[in-house]
N, C-alpha and C positions, 0 to 999 in steps of 0.2 A: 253913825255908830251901829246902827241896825242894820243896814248893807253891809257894813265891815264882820258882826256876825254872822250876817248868811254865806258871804264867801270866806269865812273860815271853817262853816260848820258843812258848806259843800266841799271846799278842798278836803278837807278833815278825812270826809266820808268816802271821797275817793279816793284818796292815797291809802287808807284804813284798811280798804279791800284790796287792793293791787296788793299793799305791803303784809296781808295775813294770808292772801293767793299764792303766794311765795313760799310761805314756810305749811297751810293746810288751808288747804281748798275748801276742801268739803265741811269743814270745821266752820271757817266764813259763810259758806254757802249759807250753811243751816242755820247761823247765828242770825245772820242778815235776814233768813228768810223769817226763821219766827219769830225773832220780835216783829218783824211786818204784820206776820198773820197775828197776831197779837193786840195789835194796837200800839206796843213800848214806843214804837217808831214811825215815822211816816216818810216810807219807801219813796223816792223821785221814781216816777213813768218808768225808766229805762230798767228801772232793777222791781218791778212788782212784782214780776215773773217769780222772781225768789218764793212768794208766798204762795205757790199753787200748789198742792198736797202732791203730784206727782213728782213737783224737784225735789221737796222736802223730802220725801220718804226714797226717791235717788243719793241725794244726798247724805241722806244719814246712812243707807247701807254703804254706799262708799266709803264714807266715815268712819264705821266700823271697820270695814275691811284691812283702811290705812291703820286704825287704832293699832289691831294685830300685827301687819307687817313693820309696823313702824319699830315694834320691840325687838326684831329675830335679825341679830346681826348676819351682817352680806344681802339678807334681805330688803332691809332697806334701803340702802345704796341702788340694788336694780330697783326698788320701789319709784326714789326719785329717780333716778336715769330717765325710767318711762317718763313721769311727769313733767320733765324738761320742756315736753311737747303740749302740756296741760295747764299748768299752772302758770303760764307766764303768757299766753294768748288769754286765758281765762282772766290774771290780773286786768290786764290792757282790756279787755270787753265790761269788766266791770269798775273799774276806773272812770272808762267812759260812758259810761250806763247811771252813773252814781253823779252826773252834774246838772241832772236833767236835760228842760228845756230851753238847750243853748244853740249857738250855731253849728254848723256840722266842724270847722276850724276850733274850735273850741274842746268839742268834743273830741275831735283826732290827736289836740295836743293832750287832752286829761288820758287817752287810749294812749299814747305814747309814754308821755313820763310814768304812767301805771306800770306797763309793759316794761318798761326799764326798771321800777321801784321790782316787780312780781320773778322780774330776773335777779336782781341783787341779793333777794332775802333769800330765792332759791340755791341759789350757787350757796352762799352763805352755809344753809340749813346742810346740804348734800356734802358740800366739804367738811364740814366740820364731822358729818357722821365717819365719812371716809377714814379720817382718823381718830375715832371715837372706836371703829370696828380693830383699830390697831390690839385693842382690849383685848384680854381673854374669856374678860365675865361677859354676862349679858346684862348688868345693875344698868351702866353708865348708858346703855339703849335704853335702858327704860326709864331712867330719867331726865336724858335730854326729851326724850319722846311726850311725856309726859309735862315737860317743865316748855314745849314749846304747844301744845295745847292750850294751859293757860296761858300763856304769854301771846296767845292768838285770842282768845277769847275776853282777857285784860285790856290788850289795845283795840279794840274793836269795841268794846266797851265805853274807853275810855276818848276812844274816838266820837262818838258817837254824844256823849252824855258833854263831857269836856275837851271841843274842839282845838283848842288855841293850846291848853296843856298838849295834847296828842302832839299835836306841830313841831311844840319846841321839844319832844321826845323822839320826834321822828328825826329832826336835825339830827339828833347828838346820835341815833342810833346808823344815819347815813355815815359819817363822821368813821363811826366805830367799825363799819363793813367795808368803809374805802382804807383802815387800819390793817382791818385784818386777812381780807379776799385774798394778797399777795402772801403772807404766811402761810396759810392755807396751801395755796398754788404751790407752794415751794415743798412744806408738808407732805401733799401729795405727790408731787414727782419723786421725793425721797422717796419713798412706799413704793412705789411702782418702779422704781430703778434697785433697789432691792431686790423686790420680786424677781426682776429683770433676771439678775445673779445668781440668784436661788435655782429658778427652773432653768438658766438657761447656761448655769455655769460660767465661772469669770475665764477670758480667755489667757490663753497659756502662752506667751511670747518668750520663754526661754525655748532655745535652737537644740 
């Protein structure tokens, strides 16, 4: 029974971060790292780096940075674009940073399904904004933006404290992103095949 808590509370931990790497980095970064320097928690080898005052204090102005861009519609959307390249090797490195002292195969599979889990929440998070920026106001920016903060800080949380709950909320939340990735996809092509019309004029096949 005691083995079966420690690999759910090491799974937990690393799907916890690939899957909040996905939607804010730097939000996980910092979370992970302070409670480490803290005490709240006790960092596995791979991820202690987290608690050394130079990622911290990287982390939190990045943090900041994203907090801003996260609210100012168009801007966010190139916000994630860029990160496509960030947030989803960074899932994967810390996936597999987060199972300790295991074999290297081991680790390449927790780096890989990371990497897959830090790509799914991405797409997720950047589509949805895509058509969230359809808006005229700037409200619905600042509250998804806001409402996916805590919702990074909550499962990370609750990762962490209640492994085995996280699990079966990560199921239902995979479940939900393999629901909705294709609406989204479709969403956005609508948008951009518009635009398409807009700038580029419908063409004229009367003779």
């Amino acid at each position: 029974m005691e083995q079966l808590d420690q690999i759910s509370q090491t799974l937990a931990m690393s799907m916890g971060a690939a899957w909040a790497s996905g939607i804010n980095l730097y939000a996980a970064i910092l979370m992970l790292g302070l409670m480490g320097a803290t005490g709240n928690i006790q960092l596995p080898p791979g991820l202690e780096i987290l608690t050394d005052p130079m990622v911290l204090f990287a982390a939190g102005a990045m943090y900041l940075t994203e907090f801003v861009a996260d609210k100012i519609p168009g801007v966010d959307t190139g916000w994630d674009g860029l990160h496509t390249f960030i947030r989803i090797p960074a899932g994967a490195m810390l996936a597999a940073g987060a199972v300790g002292d295991v074999s290297p195969a081991l680790m390449l599979a927790a780096g890989i399904m990371g990497g897959g889990l830090a790509a799914g929440t991405h797409a997720t998070k950047a589509g949805s904004r895509v058509l969230i920026n359809t808006s005229p106001e700037p409200f619905t920016n600042w509250a998804a933006s806001v409402g996916e903060d805590v919702m990074v800080i909550a499962g990370l949380w609750t990762a962490l404290n209640h492994p085995t709950l996280y699990l079966l909320l990560l199921f239902v939340f995979i479940l939900l992103m393999i629901w909705l990735l294709p609406r989204l996809w479709r969403g956005i092509h609508a948008i951009f095949r518009k635009l398409g019309e807009w700038f580029g004029g419908k063409k004229d096949h009367s003779d």
